[in-house]
Structure formats: structure tokens, C-alpha cells
C-alpha positions in Angstrom: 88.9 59.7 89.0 86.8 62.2 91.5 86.6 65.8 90.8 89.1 66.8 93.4 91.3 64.4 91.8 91.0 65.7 88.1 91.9 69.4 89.7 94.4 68.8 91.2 96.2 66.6 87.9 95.3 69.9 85.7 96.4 72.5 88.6 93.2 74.0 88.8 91.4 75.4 91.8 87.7 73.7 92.1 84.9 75.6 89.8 83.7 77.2 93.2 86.8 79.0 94.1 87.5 80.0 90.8 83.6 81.1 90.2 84.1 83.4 94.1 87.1 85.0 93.1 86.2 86.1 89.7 82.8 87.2 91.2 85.1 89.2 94.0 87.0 90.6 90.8 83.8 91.6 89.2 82.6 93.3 92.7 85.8 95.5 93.1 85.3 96.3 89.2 81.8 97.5 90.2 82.6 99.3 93.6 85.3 101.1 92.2 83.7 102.3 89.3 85.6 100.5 86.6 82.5 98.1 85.4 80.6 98.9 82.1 77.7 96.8 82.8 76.1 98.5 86.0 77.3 101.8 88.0 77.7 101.5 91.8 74.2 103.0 93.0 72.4 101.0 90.7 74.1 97.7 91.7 73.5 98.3 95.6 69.6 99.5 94.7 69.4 96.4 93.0 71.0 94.6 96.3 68.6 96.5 98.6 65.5 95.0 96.4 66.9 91.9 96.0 67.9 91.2 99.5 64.0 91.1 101.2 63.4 88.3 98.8 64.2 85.0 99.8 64.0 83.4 96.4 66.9 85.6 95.5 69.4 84.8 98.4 72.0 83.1 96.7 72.2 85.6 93.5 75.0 87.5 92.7 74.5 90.3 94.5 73.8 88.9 97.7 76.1 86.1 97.8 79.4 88.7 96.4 78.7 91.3 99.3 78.8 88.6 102.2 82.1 87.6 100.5 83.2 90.8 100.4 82.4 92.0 103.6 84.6 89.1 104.9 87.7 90.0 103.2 90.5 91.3 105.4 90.2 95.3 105.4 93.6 95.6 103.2 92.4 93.3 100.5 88.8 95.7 100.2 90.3 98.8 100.3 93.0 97.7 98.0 93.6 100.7 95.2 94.9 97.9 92.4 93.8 94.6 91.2 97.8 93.8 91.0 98.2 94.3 95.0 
């Protein structure tokens, strides 16, 4: 049985969507100021580093903010994770 297959017996959403929308669930922790693990400024310092490396282009903070940055404007400036 392929991957695809196995998903969609179980009812689950492949690892990649699952893995993007708990990464965009981390990022609105983290812009919004609800995250323990990193503040705001330091997370978009880090991005600003990160981002003139080319070894680094598919970590985290790179890959979240193009995600973000393509989410419809109501969805990004949501106040609630419930919404």
C-alpha cells in the first residue's frame, strides 16, 4: 500500500501538510508574542542572518515566513488560533 494510500485509510493529512501547518501555528505563536522559546525580534534577527546563507534556505525560519507571507491577509492578521 503507497503512502498516499495508508493516509488516506487512517484520515490523516500527508506528514508535509501536517509538518506546514504546525510550523504556521508555531509562527503565529512567535509573531504574536505567545511563544516561550524565542521573542519576536530575536526570531526575525535570526531570519535576517540566516537568510544570506544558502546552506540554510530550507530551515525553519526561512521556509515558515514564505508560507506565511502567502497566506490570505485575514488568516495572518487573525487575533485567535480558533478563527
Amino acid at each position: 500500500m503507497s503512502y498516499e494510500e495508508r493516509c488516506k485509510v487512517l484520515s490523516l493529512s500527508k506528514l508535509s501538510v501536517r509538518r506546514d501547518y504546525l510550523s504556521l501555528i508555531e509562527f503565529y505563536k512567535i509573531v504574536n508574542g505567545f511563544s516561550s522559546n524565542i521573542s519576536k525580534d530575536d526570531f526575525f534577527e535570526k531570519i535576517k542572518l540566516l537568510s544570506t546563507r544558502q546552506k540554510h534556505k530550507h530551515s525553519f525560519s526561512i521556509r515558515i515566513v514564505q508560507q506565511w507571507n502567502n497566506l490570505p491577509a485575514e488568516i495572518a492578521e487573525s487575533t485567535s488560533l480558533n478563527n
